[in-house]
C-alpha positions in Angstrom: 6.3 -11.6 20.3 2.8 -11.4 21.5 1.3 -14.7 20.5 -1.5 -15.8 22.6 -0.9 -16.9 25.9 -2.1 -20.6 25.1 0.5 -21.4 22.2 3.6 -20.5 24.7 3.1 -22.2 27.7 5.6 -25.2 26.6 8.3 -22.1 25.2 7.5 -23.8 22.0 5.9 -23.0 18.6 5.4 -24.2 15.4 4.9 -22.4 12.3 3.9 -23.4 8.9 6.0 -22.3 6.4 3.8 -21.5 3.8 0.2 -19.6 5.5 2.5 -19.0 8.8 -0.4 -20.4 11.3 1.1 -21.1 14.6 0.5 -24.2 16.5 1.2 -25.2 20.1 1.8 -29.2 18.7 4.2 -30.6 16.3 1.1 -33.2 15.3 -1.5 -30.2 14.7 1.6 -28.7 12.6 2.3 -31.9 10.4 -1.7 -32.4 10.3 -2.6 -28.6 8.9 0.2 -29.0 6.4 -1.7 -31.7 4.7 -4.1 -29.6 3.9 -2.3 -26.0 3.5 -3.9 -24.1 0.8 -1.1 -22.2 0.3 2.2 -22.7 -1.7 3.5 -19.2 -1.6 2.5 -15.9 -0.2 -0.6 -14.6 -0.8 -0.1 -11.8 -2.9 1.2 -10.5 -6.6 4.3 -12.1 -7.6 6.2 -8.7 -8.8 9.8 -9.9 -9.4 11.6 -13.1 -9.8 15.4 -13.9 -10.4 16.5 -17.3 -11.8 18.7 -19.8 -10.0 21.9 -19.3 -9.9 23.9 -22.6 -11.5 27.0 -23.9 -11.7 28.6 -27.0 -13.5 31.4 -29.0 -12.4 32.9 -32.4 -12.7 32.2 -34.7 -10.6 35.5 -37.5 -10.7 34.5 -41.2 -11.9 34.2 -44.2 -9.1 35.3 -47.7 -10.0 36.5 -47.2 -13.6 33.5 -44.7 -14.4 34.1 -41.6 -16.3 34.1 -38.6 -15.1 31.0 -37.0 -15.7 29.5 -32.7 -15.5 26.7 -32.1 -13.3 24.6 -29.3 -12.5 24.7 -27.4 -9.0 22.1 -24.9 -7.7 24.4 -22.5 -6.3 21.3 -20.2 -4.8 17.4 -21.0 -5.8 15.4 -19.3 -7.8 14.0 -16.0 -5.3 10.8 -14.2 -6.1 9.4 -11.0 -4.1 5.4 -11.2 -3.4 3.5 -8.1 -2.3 1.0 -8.6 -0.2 -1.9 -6.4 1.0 -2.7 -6.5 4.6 -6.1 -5.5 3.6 -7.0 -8.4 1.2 -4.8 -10.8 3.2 -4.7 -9.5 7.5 -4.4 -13.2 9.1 -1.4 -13.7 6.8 0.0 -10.3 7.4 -0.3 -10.5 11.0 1.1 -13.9 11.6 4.2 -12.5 9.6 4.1 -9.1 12.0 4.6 -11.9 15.4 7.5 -13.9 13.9 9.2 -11.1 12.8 8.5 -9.5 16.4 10.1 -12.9 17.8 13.7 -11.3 16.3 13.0 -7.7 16.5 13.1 -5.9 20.1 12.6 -2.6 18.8 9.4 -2.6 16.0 6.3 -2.0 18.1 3.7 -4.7 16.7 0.3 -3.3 15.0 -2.3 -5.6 14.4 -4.2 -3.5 12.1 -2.0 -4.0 9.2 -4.8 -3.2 6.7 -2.9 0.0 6.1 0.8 -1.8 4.7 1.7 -3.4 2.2 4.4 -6.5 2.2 7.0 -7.3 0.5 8.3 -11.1 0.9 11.0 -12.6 -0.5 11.5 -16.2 -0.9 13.2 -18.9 -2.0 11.5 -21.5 -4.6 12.4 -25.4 -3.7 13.1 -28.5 -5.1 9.0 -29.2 -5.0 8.1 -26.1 -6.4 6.8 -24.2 -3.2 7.9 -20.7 -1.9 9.2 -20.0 1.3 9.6 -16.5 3.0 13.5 -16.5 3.9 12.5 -12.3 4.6 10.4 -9.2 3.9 10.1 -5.5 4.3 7.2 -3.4 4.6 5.7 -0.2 3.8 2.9 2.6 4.8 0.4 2.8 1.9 0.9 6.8 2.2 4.3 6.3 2.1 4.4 9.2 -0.4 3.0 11.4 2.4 5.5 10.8 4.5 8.2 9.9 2.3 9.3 6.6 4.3 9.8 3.5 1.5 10.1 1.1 4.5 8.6 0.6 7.5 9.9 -3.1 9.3 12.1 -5.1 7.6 13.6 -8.8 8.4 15.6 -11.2 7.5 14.5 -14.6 8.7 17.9 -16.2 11.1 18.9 -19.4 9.0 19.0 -17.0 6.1 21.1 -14.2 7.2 24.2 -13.4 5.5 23.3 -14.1 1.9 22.6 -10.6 1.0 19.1 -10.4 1.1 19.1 -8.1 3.5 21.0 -5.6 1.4 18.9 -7.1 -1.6 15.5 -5.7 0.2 16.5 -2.6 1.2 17.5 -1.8 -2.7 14.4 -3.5 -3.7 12.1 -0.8 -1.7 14.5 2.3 -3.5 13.8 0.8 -6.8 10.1 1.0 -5.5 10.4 4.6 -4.9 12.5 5.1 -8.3 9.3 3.5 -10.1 6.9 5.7 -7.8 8.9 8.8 -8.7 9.6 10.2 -5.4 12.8 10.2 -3.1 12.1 7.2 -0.3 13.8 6.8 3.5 13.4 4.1 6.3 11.3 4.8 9.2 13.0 5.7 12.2 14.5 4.6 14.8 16.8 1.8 12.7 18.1 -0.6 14.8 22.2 -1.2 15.6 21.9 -3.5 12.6 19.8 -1.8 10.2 21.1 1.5 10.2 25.0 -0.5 9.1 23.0 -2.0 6.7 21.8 1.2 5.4 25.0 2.8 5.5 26.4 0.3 3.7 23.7 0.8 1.0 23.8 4.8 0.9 27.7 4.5 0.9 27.8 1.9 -2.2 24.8 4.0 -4.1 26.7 7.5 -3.9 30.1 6.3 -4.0 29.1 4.7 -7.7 27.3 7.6 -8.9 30.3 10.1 -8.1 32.3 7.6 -9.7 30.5 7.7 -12.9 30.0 11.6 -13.3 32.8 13.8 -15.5 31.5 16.6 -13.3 33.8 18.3 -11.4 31.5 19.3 -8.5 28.2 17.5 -7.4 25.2 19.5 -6.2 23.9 17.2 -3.3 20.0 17.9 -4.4 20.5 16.6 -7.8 22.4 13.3 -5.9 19.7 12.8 -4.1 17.2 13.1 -7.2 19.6 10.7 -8.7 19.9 7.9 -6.2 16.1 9.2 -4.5 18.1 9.0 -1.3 17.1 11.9 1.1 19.6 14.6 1.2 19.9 14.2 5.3 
């Protein structure tokens, strides 16, 4: 990722996790996050999912009896959307970490023409951090793409988030009325991923039509996944 010359000369970086400012020291790190405005992305909170919970009993110690407690099994998510125009500094420091993990997404600074979608994960202390995102071309209806870059951060990969993101930006397109696809070229990864998400999508809707023949264009109308 292209971060300034100045903040990699140690092969080092730290990054707040809440405003995403990058800092060459750990000590300029823990000093901005005393005074970090931010508790969440800075954007529209458009969709939130509860925790997921689970109860089980715990076995009594010494003579105590056993007792039921309360496990969060996966925290509470919310998506924010974010415009780069009303919030670029944020938008672009999100553009270079993602870069960090993906070889094959040319990096625009002038984001002022996307929008972002970022999920995270709410904590214990109430905050929200980005665990991954998408985004998308504000003429995306031009051009037809629903998606432009999207990540999911390392420590949080194989929770489904990825496939959660990639059916969040077709239930964008379903609300927007049009038929969506990815930008091209999709990485090794991406386009599996996608695969995996077309296959599911049309396999179910076959499965739920008495039809005895399926017309491909009214599939795609169905599902807004392009016909090719």
């Amino acid at each position: 990722a292209p971060y300034p010359d100045e903040f990699t000369s140690d092969n080092r970086l730290f990054v707040c996790e809440f405003c995403l400012k990058y800092c060459k020291r750990r000590k300029t790190l823990v000093k901005h996050k005393k005074c970090c405005p931010l508790t969440h992305p800075p954007g529209n909170e458009i969709y939130r999912h509860p925790a997921e919970i689970e109860k089980r009993t715990m076995r009594g110690e010494n003579g105590e009896e056993e007792r039921e407690i309360e496990e969060i099994v996966r925290p509470e998510l919310s998506v924010f959307e974010v415009d780069g125009a009303r919030a670029a500094t944020y938008c672009q420091n999100l553009c270079l970490l993602a870069k960090l993990f993906l070889d094959h997404k040319t990096l625009y600074h002038d984001v002022s023409q996307m929008l972002f979608y970022a999920l995270c994960e709410k904590g214990e202390d109430k905050k929200h951090r980005v665990v991954g995102y998408f985004s998308k071309d504000k003429n995306g209806s031009q051009t037809g793409h629903n998606l432009a870059c999207i990540l999911t951060l390392p420590p949080y990969q194989r929770r489904g988030y990825g496939a959660f993101l990639i059916e969040f930006s077709y239930e964008l397109s379903k609300r927007e009325g049009r038929i969506g696809t990815p930008e091209r070229p999709l990485s090794d990864l991406g386009f599996a991923s996608y695969r995996a998400y077309w296959s599911r999508v049309i396999y179910e809707n076959l499965s739920s039509t008495n039809a005895g023949e399926v017309n491909v264009a009214e599939l795609s109308k169905k599902t807004n996944i392009r016909v090719d």
